[in-house]
N, C-alpha and C positions, 0 to 999 in steps of 0.2 A: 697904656692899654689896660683896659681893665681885668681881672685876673680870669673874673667868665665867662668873658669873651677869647682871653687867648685860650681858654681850654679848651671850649667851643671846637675855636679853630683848629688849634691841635688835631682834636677828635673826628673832625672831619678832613682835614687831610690825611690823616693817617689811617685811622681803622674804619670809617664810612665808605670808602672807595672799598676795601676788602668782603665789607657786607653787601654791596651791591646797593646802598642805599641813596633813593633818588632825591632826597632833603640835602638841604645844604644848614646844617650844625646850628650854625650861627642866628636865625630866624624859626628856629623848628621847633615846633609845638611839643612836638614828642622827646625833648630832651630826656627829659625827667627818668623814661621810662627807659630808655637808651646807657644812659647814664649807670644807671639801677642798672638793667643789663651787665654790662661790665663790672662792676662792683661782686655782683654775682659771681661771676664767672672766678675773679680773680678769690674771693672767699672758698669757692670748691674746688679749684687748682691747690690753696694750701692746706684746706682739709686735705685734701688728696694726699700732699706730702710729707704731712704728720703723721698721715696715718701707715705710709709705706714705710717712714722712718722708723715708726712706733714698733711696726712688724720686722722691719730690719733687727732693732735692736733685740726683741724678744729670740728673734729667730739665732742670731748669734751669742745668746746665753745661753739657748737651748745646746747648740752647736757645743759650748766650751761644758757646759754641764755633762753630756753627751758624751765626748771625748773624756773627760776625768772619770766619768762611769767605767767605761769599756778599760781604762787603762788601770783605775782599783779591780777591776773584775777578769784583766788578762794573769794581775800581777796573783791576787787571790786564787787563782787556777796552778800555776805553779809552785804556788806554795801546796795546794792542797800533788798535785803529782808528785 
C-alpha cells in the first residue's frame, strides 16, 4: 500500500467522521487543504505549550526570586529591631 494512500485512509477513518465530513479521504480533491488544516492545528497546539511552559518557567523564578526577597527582608527587619 502506498504510504498516501494509507494516510489518506487513516485520516479518514479517524478524524473525517469527527469533522462531519461528507468526502471520503481517499479520492478528495480537498486533501491538500484538510491536510494543511491539521498541520495547523497541530503547529498552534505547541505554540500553545511553549508558550505556557515558557510562562510556567518565568512564573516559578519569579516565585523562588520572591520568596528569597521577603526572607533577606524578614531577616534584615530583625536585625534592624
Amino acid at each position: 500500500m502506498p504510504k498516501e494512500f494509507r494516510k489518506r485512509l487513516k485520516h479518514w477513518i479517524v478524524k473525517a467522521r469527527k469533522k462531519n465530513c461528507s468526502h471520503c479521504c481517499i479520492f478528495c480533491e480537498w486533501w491538500q487543504m484538510c491536510e494543511y488544516e491539521e498541520y495547523k492545528k497541530r503547529e498552534d497546539s505547541q505554540r500553545k505549550f511553549e508558550r505556557a511552559r515558557d510562562v510556567l518557567k518565568a512564573e516559578s523564578k519569579k516565585t523562588w526570586l520572591y520568596k528569597t526577597i521577603i526572607r533577606l527582608l524578614d531577616w534584615m527587619a530583625e536585625k534592624i529591631e
